[in-house]
KOLNUSE-545179 format. One line per field, with one value per residue: x, y, z of N, C-alpha, C in turn; residue number from 1. Coordinates in steps of 0.1 Angstrom, whole numbers. Layout:
BEGIN
n.east: X  ...
n.north: Y  ...
n.up: Z  ...
ca.east: X  ...
ca.north: Y  ...
ca.up: Z  ...
c.east: X  ...
c.north: Y  ...
c.up: Z  ...
n: NUM  ...
This chain:
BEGIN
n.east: -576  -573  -592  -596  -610  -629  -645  -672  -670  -666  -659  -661  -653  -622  -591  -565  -536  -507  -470  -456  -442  -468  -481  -494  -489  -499  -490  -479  -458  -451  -436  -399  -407  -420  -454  -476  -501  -536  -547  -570  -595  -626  -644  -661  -656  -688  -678  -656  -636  -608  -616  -592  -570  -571  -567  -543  -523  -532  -517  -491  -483  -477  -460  -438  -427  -418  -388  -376  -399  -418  -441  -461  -482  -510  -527  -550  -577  -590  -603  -616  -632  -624  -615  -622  -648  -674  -684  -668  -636  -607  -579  -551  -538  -539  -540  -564  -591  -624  -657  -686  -718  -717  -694  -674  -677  -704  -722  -717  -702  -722  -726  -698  -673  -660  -630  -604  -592  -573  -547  -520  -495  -475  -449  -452  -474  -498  -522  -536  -570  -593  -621  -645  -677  -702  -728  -724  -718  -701  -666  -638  -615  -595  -593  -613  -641  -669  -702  -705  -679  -649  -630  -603  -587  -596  -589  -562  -558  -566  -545  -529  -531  -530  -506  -497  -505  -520  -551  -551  -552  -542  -523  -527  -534  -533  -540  -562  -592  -614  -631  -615  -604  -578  -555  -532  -506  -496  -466  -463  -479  -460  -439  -446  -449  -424  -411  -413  -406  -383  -366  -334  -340  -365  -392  -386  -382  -409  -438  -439  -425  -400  -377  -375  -362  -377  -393  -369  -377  -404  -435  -463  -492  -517  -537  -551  -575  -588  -617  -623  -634  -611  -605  -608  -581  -562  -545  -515  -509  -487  -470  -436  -411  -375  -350  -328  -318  -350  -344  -356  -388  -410  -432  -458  -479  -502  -483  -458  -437  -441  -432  -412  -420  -427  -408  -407  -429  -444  -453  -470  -482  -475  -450  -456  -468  -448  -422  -397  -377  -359  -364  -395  -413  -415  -427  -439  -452  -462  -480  -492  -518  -534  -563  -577  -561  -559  -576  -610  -623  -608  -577  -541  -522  -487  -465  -428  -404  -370  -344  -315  -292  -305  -324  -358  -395  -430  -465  -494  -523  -556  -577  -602  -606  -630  -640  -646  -645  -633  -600  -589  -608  -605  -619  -643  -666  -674  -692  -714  -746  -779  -796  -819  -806  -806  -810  -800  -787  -777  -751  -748  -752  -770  -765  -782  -782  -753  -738  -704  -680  -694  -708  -733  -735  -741  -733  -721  -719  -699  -695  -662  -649  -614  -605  -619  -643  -668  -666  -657  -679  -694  -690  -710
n.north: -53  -21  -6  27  47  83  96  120  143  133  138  122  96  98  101  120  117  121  122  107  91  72  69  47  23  11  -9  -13  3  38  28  34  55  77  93  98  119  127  158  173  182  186  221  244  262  275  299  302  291  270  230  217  229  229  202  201  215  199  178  187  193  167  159  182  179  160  140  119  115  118  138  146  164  157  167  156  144  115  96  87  59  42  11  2  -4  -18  -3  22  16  1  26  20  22  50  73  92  114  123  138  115  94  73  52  45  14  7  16  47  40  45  77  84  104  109  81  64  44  15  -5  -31  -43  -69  -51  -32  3  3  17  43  55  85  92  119  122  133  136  154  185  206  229  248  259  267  261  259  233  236  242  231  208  205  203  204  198  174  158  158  140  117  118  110  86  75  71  57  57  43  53  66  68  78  100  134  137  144  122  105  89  103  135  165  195  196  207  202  181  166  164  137  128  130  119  91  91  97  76  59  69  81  68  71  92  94  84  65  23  -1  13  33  38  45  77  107  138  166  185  208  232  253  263  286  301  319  343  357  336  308  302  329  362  390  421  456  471  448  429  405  375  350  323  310  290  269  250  261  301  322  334  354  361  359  371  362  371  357  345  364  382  404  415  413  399  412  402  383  394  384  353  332  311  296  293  276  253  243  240  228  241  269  304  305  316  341  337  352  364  394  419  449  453  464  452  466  466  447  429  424  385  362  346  338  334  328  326  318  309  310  303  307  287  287  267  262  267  265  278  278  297  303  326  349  384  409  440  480  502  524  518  531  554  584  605  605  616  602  583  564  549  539  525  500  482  445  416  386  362  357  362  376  403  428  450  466  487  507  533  548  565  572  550  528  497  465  452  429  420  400  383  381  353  349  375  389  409  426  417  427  405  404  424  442
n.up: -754  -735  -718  -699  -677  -669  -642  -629  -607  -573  -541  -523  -524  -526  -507  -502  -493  -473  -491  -504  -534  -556  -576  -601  -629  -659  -678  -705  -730  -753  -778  -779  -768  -785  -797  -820  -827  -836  -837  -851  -843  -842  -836  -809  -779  -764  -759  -778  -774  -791  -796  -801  -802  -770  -766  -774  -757  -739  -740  -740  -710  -705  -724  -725  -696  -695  -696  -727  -733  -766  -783  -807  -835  -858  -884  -898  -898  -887  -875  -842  -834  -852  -860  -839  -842  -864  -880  -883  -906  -899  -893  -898  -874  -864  -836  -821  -812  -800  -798  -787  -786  -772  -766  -788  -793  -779  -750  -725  -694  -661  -653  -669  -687  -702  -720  -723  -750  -757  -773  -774  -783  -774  -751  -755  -769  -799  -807  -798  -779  -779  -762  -758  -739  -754  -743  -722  -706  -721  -713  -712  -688  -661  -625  -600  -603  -627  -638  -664  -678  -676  -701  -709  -684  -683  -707  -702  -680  -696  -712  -696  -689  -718  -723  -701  -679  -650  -626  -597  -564  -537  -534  -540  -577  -609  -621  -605  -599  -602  -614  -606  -586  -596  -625  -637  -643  -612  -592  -588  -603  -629  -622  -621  -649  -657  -646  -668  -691  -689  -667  -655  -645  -632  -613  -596  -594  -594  -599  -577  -557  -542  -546  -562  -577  -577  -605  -628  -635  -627  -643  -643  -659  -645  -648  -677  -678  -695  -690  -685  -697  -706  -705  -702  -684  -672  -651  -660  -649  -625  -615  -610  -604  -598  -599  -600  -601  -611  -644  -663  -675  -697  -720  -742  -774  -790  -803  -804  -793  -764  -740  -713  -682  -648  -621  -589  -566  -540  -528  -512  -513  -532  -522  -500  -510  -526  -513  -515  -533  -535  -524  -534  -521  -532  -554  -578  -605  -625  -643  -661  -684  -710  -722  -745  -762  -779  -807  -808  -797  -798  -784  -783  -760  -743  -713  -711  -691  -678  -667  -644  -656  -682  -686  -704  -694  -702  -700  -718  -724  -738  -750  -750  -761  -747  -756  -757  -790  -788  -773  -750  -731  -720  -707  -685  -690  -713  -706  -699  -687  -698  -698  -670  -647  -655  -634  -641  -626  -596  -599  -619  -639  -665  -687  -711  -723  -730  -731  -750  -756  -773  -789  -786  -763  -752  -725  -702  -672  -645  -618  -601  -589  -584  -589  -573  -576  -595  -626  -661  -684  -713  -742  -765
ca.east: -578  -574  -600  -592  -626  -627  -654  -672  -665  -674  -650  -660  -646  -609  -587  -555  -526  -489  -461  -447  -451  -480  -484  -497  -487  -508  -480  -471  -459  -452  -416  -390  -414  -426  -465  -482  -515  -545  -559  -581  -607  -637  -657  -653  -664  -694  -670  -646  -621  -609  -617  -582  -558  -573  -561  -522  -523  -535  -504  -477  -477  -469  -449  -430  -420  -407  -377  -379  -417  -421  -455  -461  -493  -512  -543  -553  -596  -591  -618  -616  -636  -615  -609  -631  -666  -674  -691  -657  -631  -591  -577  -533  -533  -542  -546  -575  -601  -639  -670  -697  -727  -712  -677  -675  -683  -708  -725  -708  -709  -730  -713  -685  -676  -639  -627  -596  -595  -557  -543  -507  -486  -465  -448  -459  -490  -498  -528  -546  -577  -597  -637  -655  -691  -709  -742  -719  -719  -683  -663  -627  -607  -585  -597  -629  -651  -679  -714  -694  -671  -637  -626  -584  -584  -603  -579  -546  -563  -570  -534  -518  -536  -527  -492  -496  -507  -530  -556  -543  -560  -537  -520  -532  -530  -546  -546  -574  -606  -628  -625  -617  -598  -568  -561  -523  -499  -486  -451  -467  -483  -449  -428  -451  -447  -410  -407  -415  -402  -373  -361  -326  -346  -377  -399  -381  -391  -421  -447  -449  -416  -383  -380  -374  -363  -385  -387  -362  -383  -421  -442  -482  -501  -530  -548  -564  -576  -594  -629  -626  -631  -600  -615  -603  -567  -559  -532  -517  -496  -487  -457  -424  -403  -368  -340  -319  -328  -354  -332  -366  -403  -413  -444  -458  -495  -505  -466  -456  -430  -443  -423  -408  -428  -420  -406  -401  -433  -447  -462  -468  -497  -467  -442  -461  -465  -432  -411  -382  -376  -355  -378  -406  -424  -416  -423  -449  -448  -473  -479  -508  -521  -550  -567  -584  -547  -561  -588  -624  -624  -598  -563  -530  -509  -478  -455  -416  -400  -359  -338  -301  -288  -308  -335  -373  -410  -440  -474  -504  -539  -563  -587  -616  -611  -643  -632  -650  -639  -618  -592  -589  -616  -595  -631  -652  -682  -683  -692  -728  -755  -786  -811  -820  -794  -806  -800  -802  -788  -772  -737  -744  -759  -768  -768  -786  -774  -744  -730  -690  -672  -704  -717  -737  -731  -744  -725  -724  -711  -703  -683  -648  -638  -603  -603  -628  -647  -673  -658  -668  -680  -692  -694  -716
ca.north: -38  -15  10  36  60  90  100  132  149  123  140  114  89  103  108  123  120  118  130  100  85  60  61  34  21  2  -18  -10  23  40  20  49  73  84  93  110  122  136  168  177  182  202  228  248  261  285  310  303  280  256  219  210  241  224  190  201  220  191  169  191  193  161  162  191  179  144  132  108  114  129  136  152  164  152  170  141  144  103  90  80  48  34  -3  -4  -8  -17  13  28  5  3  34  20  25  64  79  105  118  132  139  107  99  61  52  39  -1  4  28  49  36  55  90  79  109  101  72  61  26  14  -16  -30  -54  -68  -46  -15  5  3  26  49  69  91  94  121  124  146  143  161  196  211  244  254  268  260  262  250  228  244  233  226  203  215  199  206  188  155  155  162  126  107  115  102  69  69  77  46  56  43  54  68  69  78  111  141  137  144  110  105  83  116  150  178  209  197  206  201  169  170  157  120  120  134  112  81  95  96  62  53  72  84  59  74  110  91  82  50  13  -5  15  43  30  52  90  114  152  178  193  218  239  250  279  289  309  318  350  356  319  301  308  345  372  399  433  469  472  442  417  392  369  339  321  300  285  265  246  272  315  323  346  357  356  364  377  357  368  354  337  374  387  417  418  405  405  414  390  379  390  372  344  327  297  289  286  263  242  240  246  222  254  281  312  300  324  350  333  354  376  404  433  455  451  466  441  472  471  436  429  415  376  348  352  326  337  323  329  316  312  309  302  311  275  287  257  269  260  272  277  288  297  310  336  359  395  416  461  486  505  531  511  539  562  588  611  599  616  596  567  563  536  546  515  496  468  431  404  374  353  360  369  381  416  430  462  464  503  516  543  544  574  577  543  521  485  459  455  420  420  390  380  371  348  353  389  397  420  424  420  426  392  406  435  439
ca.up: -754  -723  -713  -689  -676  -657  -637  -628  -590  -565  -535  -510  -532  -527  -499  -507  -479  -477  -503  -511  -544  -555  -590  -607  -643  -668  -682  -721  -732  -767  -783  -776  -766  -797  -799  -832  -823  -844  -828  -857  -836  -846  -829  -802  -766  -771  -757  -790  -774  -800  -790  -807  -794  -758  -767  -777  -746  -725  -740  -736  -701  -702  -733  -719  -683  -689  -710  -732  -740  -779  -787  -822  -839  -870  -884  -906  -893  -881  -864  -828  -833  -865  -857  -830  -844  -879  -886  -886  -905  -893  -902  -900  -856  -861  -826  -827  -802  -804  -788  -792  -774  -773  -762  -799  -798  -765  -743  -717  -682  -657  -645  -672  -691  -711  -721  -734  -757  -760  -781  -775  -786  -762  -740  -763  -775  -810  -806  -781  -788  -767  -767  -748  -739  -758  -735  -710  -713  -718  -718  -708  -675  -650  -612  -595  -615  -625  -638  -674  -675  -679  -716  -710  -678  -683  -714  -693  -678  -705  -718  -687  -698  -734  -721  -697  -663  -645  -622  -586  -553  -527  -533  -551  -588  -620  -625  -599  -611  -606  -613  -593  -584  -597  -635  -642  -638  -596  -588  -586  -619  -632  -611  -627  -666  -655  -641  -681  -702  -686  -658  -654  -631  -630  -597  -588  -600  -588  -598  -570  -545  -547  -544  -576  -573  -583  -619  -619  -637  -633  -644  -640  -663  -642  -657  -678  -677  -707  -689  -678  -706  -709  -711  -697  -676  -653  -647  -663  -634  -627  -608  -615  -594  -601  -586  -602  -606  -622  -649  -667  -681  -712  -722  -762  -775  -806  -805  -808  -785  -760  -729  -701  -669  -639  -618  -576  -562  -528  -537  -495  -514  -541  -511  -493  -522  -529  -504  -521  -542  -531  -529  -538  -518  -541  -572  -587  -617  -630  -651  -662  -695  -715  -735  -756  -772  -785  -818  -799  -803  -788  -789  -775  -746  -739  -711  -709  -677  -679  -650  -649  -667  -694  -688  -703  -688  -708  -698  -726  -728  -753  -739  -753  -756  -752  -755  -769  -800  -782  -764  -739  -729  -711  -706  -674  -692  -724  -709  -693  -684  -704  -689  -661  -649  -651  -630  -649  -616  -585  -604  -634  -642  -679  -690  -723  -729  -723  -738  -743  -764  -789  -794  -776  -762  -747  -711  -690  -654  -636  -605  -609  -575  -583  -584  -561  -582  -610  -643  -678  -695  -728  -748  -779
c.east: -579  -584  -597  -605  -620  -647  -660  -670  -672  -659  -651  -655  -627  -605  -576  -550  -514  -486  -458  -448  -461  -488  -488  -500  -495  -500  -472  -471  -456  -437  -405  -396  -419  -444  -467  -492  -521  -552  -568  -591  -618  -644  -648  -664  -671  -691  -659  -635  -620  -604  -599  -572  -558  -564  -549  -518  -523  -519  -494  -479  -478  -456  -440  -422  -416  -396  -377  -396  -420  -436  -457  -479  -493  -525  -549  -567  -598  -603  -613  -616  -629  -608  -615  -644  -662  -679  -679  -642  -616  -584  -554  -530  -533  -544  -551  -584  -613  -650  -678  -707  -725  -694  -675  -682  -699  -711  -720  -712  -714  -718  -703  -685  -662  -639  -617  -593  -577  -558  -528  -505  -475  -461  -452  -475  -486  -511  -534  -558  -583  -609  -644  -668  -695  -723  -740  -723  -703  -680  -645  -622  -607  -598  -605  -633  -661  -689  -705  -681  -657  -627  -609  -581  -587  -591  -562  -549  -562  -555  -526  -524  -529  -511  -485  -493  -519  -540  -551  -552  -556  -527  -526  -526  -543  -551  -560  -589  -618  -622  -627  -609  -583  -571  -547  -516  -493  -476  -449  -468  -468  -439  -430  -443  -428  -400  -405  -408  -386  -363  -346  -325  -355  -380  -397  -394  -403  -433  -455  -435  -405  -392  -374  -375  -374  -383  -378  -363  -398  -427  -457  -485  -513  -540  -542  -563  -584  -614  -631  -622  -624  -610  -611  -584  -570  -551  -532  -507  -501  -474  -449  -416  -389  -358  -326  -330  -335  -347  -348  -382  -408  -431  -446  -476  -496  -494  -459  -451  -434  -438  -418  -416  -423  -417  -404  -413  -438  -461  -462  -474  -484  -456  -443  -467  -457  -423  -400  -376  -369  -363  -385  -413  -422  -409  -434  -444  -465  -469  -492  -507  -531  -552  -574  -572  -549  -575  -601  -625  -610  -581  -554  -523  -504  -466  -441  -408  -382  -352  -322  -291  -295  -320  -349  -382  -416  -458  -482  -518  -546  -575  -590  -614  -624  -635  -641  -641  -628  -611  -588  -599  -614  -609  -642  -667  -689  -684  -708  -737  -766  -800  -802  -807  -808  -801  -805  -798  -781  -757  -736  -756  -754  -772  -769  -781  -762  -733  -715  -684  -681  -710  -725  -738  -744  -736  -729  -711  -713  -691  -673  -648  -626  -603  -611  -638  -657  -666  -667  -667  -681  -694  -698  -722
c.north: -33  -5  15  47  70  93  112  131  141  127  126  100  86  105  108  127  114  123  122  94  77  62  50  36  11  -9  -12  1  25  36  37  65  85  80  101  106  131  141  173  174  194  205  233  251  273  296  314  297  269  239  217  219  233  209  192  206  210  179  172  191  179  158  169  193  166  142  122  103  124  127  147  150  162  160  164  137  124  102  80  63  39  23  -10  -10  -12  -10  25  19  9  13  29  24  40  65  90  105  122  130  128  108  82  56  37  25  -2  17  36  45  48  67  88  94  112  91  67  46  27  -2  -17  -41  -57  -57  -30  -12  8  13  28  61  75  97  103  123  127  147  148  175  204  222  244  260  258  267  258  247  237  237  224  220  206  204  193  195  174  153  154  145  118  109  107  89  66  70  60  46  52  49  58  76  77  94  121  140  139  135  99  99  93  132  156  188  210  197  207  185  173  161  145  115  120  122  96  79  91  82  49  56  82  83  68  87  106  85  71  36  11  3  27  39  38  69  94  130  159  183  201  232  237  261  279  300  311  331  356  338  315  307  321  350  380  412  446  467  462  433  403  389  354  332  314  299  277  261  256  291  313  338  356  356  364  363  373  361  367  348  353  381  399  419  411  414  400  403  386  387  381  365  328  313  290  285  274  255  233  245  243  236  267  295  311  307  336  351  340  363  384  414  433  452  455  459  450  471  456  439  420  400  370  349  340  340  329  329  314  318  306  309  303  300  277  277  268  261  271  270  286  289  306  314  344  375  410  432  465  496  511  523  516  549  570  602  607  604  612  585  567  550  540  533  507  485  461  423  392  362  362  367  375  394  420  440  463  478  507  524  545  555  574  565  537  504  479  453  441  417  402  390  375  366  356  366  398  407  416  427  416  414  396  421  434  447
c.up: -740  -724  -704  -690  -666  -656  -631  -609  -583  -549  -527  -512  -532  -515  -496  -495  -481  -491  -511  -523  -547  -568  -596  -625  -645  -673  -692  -720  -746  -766  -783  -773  -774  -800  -806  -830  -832  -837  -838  -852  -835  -838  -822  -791  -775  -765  -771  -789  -784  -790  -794  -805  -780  -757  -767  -767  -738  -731  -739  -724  -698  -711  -726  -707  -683  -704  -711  -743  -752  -782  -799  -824  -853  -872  -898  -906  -891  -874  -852  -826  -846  -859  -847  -829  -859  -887  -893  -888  -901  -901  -902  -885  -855  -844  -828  -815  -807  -794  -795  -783  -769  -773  -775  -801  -781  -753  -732  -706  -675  -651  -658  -684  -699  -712  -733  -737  -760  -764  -776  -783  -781  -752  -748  -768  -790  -815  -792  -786  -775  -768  -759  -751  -744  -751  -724  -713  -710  -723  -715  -702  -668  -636  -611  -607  -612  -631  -657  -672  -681  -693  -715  -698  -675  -696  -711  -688  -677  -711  -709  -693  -706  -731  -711  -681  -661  -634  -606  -572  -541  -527  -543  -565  -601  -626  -616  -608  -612  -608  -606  -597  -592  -619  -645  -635  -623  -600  -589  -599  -625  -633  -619  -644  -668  -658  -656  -687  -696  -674  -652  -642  -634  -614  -592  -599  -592  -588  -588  -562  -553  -548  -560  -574  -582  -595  -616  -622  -636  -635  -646  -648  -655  -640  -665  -682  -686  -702  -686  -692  -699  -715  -702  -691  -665  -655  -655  -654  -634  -618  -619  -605  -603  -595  -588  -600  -610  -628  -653  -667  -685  -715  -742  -759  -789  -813  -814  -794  -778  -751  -725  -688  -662  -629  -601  -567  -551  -534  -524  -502  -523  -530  -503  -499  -529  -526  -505  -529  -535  -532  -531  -534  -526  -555  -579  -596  -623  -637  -657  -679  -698  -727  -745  -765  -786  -797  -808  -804  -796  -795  -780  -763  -735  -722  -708  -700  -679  -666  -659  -655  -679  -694  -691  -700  -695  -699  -706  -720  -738  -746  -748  -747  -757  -746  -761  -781  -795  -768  -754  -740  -716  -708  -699  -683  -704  -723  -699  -697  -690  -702  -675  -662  -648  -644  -632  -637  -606  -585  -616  -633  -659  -684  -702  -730  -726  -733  -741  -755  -777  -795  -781  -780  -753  -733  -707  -682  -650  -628  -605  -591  -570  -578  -576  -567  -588  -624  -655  -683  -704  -730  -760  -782
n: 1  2  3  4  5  6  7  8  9  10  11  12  13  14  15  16  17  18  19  20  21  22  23  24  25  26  27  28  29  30  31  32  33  34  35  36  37  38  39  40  41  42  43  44  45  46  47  48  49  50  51  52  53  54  55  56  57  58  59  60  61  62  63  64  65  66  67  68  69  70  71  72  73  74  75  76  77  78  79  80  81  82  83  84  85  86  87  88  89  90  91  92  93  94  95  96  97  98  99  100  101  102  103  104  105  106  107  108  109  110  111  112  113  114  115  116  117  118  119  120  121  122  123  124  125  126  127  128  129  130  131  132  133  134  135  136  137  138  139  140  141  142  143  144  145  146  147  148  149  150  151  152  153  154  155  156  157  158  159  160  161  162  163  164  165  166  167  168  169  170  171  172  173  174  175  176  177  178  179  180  181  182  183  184  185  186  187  188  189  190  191  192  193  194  195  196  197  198  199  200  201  202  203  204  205  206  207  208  209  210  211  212  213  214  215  216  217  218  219  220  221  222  223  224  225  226  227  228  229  230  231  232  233  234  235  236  237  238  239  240  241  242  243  244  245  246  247  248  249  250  251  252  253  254  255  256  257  258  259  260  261  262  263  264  265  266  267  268  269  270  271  272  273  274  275  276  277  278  279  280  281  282  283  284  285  286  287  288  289  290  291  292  293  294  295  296  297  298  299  300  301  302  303  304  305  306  307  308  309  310  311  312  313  314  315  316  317  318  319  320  321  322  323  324  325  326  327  328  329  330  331  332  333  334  335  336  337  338  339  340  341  342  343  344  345  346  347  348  349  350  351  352  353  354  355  356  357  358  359  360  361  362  363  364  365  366  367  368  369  370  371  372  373  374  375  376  377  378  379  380
């Protein structure tokens, strides 16, 4: 049996240099590249993200950027530990995930806060499950770690594992034995996944040795982001890049068609990231949006990025929107503060009154990085 752990942020641990590849494979992979996976995965963040929306998220982007890699879902309630203990007996090589407080047969090592158990048979896997923590404390979003541990990207991970990468020291990757900043597959992990399941435009043999072009599509959702509540008039944006145009990018909420957003933006941090890319520095896309047009409570959004071959790249997330009743409140004087602020810490302020076209709410402020501002966390 293979175990593969990740570990929580230990920077000094890491030090990420050069381009070149340096992936590292486990050996076996799934027999033609077919994985069926059980995300019935119950619960959710106590923001309302679902644990198991998080999971199909965290395997399409590698599903989605390599050929040859099929991964299908099952919502079948399997148990993680099935065949590993006797507590839980062999359920037929199910793959399944869950929160424990025991990495099924055995306690987790120290710091250890994932862990995925793999079985093969000969040069293939015949199961892979995926066990997190539960004495961690976990939530959902992209960018900086924060005191919760970020759920989507320890899973993004643990799938390179079950997929049949190993652990990677030497260039930035999500396959990294600790967490960090990073919270999508890089060019390496990719390049790795490649080298498996689709040798022919994969990252060369040997495990990290040989060059491999660049997707020829990529695209970024990056707000509103799984941890930031959606609430008054503000931006949704994001980049894409492509070795062709990009022709479009499509705007899905709720898998419900609402635009096309705008597209070619300067985007200087995406160019010098990917400078292989023609334009690249003016790969962003934006447009305004009022989330009062939305019902209060967690919603999908999709965008679709198209380049002039017609190739597509997706990026989702599922985000919390807090509004009050009137979706616009075009009257500066029906809106009023009617008590003291709170400040509950150093970023968060709470306004227990506040008045808004005739009712009154409950108001919390806190500090968005990104946007530089104070933004509404809740309304109630």
């Amino acid at each position: 049996m293979l175990k593969q752990c990740l570990l929580p942020l230990a920077v000094s641990c890491i030090a990420f240099s050069g381009t070149s590849n340096a992936f590292k494979l486990l050996g076996p992979s799934w027999e033609n590249g077919n994985v069926s996976y059980d995300t019935s995965f119950p619960g959710a963040t106590p923001a309302g993200q679902n644990w198991s929306n998080a999971m199909r998220q965290a395997a399409n982007k590698w599903g989605d950027q390599v050929d040859g890699l099929n991964i299908t879902f099952t919502d079948n309630g399997f148990h993680a530990c099935a065949g590993y203990t006797g507590a839980f007996p062999e359920d037929g090589n199910q793959n399944a995930s869950g929160f424990y407080t025991q990495a099924c047969d055995e306690a987790f090592g120290t710091d250890v806060i994932a862990v995925t158990l793999s079985r093969s048979f000969g040069s293939f896997y015949v199961e892979s499950d995926i066990v997190f923590n539960s004495n961690e404390s976990w939530s959902v979003y992209d960018g900086t770690t924060q005191s919760a541990l970020d759920f989507r990207r320890v899973a993004v991970h643990e799938f390179g594992h079950l997929i049949g990468l190993d652990h990677e020291e030497s260039n930035a990757a999500i396959m990294a034995p600790f967490i960090g900043s990073i919270f999508n597959p890089t060019s390496d992990d990719l390049n790795g996944a490649r080298d498996i399941y689709s040798p022919a435009t994969g990252g060369g043999s040997g495990g990290g040795s040989g060059g491999n072009p660049e997707p020829e599509l990529r695209a970024s959702l990056e707000e509103p982001s799984a941890s930031q509540a959606a609430s008054g008039i503000t931006n949704i944006r994001g980049w894409a890049v492509g070795t062709n145009p990009i022709s479009r990018v499509e705007l899905y909420i709720d898998n419900k068609y609402i635009d096309n957003i705008p597209y070619g933006s300067e985007r200087p941090d995406v160019g010098q990231s990917f400078p292989n890319y023609s334009n690249s520095e003016h790969s962003g896309f934006s447009m305004i949006y009022n989330w009062g047009n939305l019902s209060p409570g967690q919603h999908t959004m999709e965008i679709r990025a198209y380049d002039s071959a017609g190739r597509l790249e997706t990026d989702s997330t599922t985000f919390n929107v807090h509004a009050f009743d009137n979706s616009f409140i075009s009257d500066p004087t029906r809106v009023e503060i009617l008590s003291d602020a709170k400040i509950t810490n150093g970023r968060t302020i709470t306004l227990d009154e506040v008045r808004a076209d005739g009712k009154t709410y409950k108001v919390v402020l806190q500090w968005n990085t990104a946007t530089q501002k104070w933004d509404i966390a809740e309304i109630n």
